[in-house]
MMTF fields as JSON, N, C-alpha, C and O atoms, coordinates in Angstrom:
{
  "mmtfVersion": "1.0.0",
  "mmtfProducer": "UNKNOWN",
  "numBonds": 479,
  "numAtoms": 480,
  "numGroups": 120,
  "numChains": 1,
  "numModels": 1,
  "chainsPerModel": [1],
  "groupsPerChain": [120],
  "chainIdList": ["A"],
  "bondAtomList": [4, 2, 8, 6, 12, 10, 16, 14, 20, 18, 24, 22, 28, 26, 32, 30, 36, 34, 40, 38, 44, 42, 48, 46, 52, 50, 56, 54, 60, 58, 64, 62, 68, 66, 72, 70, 76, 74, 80, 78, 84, 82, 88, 86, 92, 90, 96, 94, 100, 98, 104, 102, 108, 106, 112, 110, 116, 114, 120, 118, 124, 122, 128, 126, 132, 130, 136, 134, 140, 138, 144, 142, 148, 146, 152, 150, 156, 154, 160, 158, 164, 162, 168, 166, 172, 170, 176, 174, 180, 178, 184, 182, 188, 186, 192, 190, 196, 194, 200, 198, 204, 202, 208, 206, 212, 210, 216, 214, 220, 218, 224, 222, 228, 226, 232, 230, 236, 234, 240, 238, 244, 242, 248, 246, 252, 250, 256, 254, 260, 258, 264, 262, 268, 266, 272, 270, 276, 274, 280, 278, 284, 282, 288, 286, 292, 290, 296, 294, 300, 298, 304, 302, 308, 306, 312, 310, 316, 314, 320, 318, 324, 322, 328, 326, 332, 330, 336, 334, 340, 338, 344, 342, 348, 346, 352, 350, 356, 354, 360, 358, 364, 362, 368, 366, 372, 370, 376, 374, 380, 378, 384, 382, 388, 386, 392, 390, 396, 394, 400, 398, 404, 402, 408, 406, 412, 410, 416, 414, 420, 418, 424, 422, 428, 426, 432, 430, 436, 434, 440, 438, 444, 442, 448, 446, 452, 450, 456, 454, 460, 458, 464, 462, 468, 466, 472, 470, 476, 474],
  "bondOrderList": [1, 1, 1, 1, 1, 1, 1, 1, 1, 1, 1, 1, 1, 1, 1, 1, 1, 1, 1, 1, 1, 1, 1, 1, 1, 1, 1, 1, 1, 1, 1, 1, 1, 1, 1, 1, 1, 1, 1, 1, 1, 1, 1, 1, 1, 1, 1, 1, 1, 1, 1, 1, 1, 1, 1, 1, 1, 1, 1, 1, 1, 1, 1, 1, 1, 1, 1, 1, 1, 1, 1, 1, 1, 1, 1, 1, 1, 1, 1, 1, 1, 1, 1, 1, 1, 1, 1, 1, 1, 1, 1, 1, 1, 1, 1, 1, 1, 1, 1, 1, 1, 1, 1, 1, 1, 1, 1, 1, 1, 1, 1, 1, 1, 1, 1, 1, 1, 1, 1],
  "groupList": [{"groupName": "UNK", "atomNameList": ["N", "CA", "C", "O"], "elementList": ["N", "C", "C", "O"], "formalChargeList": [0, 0, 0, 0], "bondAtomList": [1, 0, 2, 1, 3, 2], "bondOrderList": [1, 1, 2], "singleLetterCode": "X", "chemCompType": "L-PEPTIDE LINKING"}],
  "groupTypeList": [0, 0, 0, 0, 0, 0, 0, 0, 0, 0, 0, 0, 0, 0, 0, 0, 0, 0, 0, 0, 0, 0, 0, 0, 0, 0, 0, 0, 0, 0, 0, 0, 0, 0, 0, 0, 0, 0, 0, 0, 0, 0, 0, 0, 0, 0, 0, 0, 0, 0, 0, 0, 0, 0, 0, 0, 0, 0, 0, 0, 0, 0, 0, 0, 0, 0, 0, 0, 0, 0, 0, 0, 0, 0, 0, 0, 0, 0, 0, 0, 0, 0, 0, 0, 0, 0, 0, 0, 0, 0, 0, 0, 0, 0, 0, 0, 0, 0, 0, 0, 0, 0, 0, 0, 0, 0, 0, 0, 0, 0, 0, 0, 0, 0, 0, 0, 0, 0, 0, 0],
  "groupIdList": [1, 2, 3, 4, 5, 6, 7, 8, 9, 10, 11, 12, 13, 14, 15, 16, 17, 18, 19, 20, 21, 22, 23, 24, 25, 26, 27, 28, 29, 30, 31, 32, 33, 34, 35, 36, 37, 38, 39, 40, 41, 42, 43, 44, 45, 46, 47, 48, 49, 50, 51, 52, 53, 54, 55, 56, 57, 58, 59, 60, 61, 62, 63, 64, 65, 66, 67, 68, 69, 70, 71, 72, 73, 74, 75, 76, 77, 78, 79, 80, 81, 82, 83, 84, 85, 86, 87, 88, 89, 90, 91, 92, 93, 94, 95, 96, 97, 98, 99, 100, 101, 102, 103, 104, 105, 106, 107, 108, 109, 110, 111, 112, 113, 114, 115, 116, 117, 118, 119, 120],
  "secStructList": [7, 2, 2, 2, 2, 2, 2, 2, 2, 2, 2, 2, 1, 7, 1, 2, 2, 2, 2, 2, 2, 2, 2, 2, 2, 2, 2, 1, 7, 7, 7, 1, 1, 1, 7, 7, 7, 7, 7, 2, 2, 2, 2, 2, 7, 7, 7, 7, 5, 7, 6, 6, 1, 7, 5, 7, 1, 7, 7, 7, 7, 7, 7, 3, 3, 3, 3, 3, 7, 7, 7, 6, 6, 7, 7, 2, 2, 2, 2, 2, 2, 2, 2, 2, 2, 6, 6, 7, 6, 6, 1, 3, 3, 3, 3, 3, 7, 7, 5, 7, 6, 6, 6, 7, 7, 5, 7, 1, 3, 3, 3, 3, 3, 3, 1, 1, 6, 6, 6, 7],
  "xCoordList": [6.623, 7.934, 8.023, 8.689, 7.345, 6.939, 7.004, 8.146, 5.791, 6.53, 7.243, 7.124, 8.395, 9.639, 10.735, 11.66, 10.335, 11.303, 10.754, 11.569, 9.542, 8.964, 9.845, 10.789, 9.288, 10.007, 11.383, 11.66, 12.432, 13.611, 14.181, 15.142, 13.305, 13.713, 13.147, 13.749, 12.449, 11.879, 12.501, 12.573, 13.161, 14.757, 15.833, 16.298, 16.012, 17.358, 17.032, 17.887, 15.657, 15.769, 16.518, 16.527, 17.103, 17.179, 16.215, 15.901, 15.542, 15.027, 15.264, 14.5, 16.781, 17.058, 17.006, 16.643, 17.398, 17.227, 15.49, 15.246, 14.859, 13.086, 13.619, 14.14, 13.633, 13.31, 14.19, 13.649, 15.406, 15.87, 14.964, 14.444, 14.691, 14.059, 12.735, 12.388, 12.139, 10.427, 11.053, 10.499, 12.334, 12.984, 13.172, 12.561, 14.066, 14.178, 12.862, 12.911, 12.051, 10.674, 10.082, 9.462, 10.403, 9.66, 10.358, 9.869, 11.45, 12.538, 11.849, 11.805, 11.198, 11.063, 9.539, 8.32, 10.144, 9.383, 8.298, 8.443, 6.589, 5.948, 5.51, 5.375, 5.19, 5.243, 4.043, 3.158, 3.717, 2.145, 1.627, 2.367, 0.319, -0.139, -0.159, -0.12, -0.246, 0.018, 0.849, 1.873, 0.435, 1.118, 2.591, 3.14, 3.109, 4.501, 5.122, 4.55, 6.36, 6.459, 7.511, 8.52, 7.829, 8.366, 9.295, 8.496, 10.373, 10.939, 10.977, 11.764, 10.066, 10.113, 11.203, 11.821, 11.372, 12.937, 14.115, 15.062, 14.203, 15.572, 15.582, 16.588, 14.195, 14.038, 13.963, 14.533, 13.425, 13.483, 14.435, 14.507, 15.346, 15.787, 15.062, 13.888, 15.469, 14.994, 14.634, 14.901, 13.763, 13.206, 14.598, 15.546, 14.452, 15.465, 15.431, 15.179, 15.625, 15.493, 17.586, 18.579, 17.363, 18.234, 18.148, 17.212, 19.505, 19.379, 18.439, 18.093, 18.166, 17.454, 15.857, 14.907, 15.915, 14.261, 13.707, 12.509, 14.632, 13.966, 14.171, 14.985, 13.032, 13.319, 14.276, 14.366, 15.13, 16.453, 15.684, 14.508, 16.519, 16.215, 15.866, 15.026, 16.617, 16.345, 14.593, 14.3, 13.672, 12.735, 12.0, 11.833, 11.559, 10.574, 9.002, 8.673, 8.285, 6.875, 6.177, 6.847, 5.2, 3.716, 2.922, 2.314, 2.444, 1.772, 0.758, 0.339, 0.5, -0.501, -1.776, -1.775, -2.891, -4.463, -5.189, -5.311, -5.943, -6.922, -8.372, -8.686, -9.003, -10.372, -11.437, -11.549, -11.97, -13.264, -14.809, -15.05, -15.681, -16.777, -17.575, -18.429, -16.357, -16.721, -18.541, -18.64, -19.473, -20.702, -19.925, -19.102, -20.67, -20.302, -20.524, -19.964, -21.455, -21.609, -21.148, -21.42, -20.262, -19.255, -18.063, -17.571, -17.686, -16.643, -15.056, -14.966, -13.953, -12.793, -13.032, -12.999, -13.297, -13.776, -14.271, -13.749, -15.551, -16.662, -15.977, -15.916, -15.397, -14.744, -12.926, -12.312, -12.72, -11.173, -11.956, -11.688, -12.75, -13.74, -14.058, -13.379, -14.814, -14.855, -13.706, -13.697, -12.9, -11.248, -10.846, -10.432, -10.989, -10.602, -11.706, -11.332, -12.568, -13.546, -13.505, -13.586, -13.358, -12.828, -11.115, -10.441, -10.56, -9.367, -8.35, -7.291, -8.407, -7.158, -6.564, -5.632, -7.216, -7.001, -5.315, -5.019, -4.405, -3.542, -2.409, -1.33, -2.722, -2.049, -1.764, -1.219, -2.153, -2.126, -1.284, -1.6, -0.209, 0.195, -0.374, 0.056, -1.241, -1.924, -2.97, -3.016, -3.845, -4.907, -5.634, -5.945, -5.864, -6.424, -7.481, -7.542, -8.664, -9.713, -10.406, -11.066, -9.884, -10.185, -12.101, -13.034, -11.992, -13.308, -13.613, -12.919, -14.499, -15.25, -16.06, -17.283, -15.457, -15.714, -16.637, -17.663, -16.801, -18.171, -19.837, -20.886, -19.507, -20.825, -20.33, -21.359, -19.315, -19.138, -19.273, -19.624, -19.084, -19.072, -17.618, -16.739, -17.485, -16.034, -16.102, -17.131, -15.097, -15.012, -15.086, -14.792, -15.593, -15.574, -14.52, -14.725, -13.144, -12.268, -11.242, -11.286, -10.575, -9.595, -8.456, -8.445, -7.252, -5.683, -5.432, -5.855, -4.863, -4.474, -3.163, -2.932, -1.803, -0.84, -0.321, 0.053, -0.352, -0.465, 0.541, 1.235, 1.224, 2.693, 3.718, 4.936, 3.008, 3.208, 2.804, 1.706, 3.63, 2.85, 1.417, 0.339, 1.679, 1.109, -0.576, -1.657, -0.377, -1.312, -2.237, -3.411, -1.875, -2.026, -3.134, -3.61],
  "yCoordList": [6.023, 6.501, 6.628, 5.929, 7.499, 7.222, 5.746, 5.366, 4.62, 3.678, 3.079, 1.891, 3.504, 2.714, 3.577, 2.977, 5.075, 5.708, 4.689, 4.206, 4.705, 4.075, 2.617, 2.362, 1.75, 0.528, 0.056, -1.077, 1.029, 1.365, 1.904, 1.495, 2.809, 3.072, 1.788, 1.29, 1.553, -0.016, -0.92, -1.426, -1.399, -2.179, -1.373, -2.046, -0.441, 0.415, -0.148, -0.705, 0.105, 0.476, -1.032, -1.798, -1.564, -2.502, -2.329, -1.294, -3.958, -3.864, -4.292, -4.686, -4.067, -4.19, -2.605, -2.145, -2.005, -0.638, -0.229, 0.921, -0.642, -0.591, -1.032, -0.075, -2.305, -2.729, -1.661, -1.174, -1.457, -0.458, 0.456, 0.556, 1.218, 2.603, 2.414, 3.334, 1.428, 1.423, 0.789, 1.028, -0.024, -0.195, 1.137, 1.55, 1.765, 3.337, 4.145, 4.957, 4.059, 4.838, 4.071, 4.679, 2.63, 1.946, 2.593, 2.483, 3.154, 3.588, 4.676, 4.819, 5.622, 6.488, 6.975, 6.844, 7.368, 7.456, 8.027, 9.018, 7.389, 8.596, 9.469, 9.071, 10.627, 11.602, 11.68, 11.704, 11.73, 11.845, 10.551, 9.742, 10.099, 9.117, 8.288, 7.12, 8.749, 7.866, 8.483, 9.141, 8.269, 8.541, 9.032, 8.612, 9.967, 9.952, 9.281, 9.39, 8.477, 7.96, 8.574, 8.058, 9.442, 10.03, 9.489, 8.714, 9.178, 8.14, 9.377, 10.28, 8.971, 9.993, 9.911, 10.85, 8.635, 8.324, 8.626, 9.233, 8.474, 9.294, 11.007, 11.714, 11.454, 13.116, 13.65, 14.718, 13.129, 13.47, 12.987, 13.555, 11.822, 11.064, 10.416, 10.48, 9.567, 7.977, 8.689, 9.825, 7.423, 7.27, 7.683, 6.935, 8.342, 8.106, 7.068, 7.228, 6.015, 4.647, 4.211, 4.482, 3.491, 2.816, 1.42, 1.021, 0.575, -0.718, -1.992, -3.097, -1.443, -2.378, -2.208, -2.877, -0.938, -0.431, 0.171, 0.054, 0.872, 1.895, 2.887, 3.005, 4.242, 6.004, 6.012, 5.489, 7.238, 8.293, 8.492, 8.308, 9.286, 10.125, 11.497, 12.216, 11.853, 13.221, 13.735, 14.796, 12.367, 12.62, 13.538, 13.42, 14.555, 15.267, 14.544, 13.409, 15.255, 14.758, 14.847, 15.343, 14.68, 14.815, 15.78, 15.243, 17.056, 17.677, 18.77, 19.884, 17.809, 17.825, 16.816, 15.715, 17.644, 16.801, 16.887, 18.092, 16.095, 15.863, 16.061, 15.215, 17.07, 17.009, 16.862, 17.3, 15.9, 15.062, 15.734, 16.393, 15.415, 15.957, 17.44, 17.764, 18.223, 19.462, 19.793, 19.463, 20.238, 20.766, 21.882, 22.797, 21.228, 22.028, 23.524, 24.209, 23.992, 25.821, 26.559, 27.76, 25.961, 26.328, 27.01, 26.39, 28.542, 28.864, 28.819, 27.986, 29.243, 29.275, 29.631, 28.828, 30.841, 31.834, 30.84, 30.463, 30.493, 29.693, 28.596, 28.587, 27.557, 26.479, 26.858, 26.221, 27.936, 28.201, 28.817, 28.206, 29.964, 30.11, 29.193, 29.256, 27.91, 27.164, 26.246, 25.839, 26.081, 25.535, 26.236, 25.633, 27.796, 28.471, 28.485, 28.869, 28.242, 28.241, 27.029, 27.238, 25.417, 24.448, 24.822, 23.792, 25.721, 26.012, 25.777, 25.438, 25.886, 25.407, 26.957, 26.991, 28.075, 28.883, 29.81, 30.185, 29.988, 30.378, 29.445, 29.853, 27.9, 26.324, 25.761, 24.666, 26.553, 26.34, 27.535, 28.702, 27.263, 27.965, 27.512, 28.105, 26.561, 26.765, 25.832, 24.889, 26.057, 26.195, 26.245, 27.274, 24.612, 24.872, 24.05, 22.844, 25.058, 24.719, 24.756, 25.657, 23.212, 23.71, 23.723, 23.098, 24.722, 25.195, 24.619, 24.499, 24.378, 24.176, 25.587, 25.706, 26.153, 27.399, 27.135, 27.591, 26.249, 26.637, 26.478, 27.042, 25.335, 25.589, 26.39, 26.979, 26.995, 27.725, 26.879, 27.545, 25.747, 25.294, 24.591, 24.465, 24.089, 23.83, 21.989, 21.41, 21.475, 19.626, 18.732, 17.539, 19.608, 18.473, 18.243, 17.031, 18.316, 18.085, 19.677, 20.782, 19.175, 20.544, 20.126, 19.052, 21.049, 20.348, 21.183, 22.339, 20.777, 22.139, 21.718, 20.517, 22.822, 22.119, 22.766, 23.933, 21.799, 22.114, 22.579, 22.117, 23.697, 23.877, 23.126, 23.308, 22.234, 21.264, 19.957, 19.809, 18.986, 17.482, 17.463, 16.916, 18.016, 17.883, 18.638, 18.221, 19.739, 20.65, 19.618, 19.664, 18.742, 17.886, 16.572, 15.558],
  "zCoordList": [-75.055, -74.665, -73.147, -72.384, -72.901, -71.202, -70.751, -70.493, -70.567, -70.192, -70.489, -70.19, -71.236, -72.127, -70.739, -70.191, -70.394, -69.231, -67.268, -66.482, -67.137, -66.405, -66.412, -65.664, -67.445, -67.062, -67.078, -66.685, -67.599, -67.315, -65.641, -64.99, -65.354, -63.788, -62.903, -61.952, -63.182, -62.481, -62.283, -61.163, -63.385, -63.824, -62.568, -61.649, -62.651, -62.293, -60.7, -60.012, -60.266, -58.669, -58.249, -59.213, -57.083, -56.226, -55.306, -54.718, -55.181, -54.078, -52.682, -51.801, -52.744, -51.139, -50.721, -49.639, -51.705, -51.178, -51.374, -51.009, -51.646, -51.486, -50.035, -49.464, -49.225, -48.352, -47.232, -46.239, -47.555, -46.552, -46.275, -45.164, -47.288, -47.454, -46.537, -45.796, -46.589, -45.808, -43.888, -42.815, -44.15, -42.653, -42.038, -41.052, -42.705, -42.11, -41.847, -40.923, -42.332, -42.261, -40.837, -39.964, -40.795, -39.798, -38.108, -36.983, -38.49, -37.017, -36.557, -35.335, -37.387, -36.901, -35.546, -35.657, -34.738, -33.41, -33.88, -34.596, -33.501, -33.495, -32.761, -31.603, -32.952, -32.05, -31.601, -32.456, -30.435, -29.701, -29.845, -30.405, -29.399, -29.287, -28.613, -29.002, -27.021, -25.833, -24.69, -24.874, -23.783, -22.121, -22.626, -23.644, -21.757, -21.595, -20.531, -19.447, -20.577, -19.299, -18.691, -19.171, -17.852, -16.898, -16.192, -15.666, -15.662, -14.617, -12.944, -12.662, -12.38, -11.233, -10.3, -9.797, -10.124, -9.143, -10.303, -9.804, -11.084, -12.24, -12.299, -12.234, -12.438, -12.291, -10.895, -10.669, -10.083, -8.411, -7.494, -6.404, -7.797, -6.672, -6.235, -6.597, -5.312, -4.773, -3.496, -3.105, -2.806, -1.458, 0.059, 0.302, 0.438, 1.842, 2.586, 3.78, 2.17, 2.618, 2.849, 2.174, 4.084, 4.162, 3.53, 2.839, 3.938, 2.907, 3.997, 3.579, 5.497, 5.926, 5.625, 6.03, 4.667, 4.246, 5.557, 5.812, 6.471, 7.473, 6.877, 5.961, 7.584, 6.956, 8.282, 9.392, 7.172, 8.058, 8.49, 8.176, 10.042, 10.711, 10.198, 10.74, 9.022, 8.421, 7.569, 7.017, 7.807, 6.805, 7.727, 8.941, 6.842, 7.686, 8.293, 7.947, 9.071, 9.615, 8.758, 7.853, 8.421, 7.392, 7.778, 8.704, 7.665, 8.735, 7.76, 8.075, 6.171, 5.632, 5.275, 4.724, 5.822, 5.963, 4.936, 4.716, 3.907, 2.86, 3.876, 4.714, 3.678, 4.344, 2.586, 1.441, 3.591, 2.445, 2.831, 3.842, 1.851, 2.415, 3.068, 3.895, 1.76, 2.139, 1.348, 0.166, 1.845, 1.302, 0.004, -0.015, -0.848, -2.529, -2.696, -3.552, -1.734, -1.791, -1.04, -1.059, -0.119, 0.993, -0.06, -1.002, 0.349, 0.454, 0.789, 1.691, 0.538, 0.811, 2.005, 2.937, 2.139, 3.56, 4.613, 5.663, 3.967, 5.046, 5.784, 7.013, 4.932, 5.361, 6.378, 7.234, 5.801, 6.349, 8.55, 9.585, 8.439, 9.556, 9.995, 11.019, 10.112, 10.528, 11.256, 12.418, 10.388, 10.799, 12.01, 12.999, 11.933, 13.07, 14.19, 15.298, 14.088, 15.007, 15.891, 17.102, 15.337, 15.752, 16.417, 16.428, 16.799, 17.613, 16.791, 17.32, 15.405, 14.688, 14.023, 13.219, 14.471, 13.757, 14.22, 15.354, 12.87, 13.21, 12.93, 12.499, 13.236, 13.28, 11.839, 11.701, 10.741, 9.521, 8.648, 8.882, 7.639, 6.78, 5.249, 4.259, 5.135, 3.688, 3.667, 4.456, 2.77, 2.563, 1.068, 0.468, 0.53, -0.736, -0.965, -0.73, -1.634, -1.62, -3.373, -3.892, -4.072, -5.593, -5.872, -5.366, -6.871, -7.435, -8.742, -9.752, -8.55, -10.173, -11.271, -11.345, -11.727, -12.173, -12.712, -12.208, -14.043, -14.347, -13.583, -13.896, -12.329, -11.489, -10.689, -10.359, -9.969, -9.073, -7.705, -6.731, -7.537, -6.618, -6.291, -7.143, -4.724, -4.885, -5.167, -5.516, -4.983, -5.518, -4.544, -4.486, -3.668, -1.767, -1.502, -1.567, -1.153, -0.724, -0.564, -1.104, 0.24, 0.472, 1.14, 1.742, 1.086, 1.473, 2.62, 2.614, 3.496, 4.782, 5.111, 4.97, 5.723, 5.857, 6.999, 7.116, 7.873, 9.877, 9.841, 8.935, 10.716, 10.841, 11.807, 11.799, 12.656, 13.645, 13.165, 12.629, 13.324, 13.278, 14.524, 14.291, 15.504, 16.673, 16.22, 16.635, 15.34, 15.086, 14.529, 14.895, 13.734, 12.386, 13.533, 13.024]
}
């Protein structure tokens, strides 16, 4: 009796609607599984570029430095002292020096951001 109900609904289904049904399943986005892609000029705005590809006059100076080759057991302290000791002290409003917590050491590099191009 059962497959007498079985091969009756079997009969009933269409299979264009089978084939819809697994098309619709195929639309659907999956979620996770790869990079997001961002559009940075759509979320930030574009370059200050004119159309001959020169910068405005309005772009600001650059008057942040990447220092490389910091010694790994050197301090925030140690390394910022030094900066000032070399005559720069005072010529800077920031200062970042990332750490590696679990050795406690820092990653050799550090960001400084001159308050002058000239400082820079």
């Amino acid at each position: 009796m059962l497959d007498q109900n079985m091969a009756g609904f079997m009969m009933s289904m269409d299979p264009q609607a089978v084939v819809m049904h697994s098309q619709e399943k195929a639309k659907v986005p999956l979620s996770g599984g790869g990079p997001k892609r961002t559009d940075y000029i759509k979320k930030f705005g574009g370059t200050n570029e004119t159309v001959e590809g020169t910068a405005t006059a309005s772009t600001q100076p650059i008057t942040t430095m990447m220092l490389k080759n910091i010694p790994c057991r050197k301090s925030q302290e140690e390394v910022m002292l030094t900066i000032d000791e070399e005559g720069f002290g005072g010529r800077y409003d920031f200062f970042y020096l990332p750490r590696d917590v679990k050795f406690r050491a820092n990653l050799g590099y550090a960001f400084i951001n001159f308050i002058t191009p000239e400082d820079c």
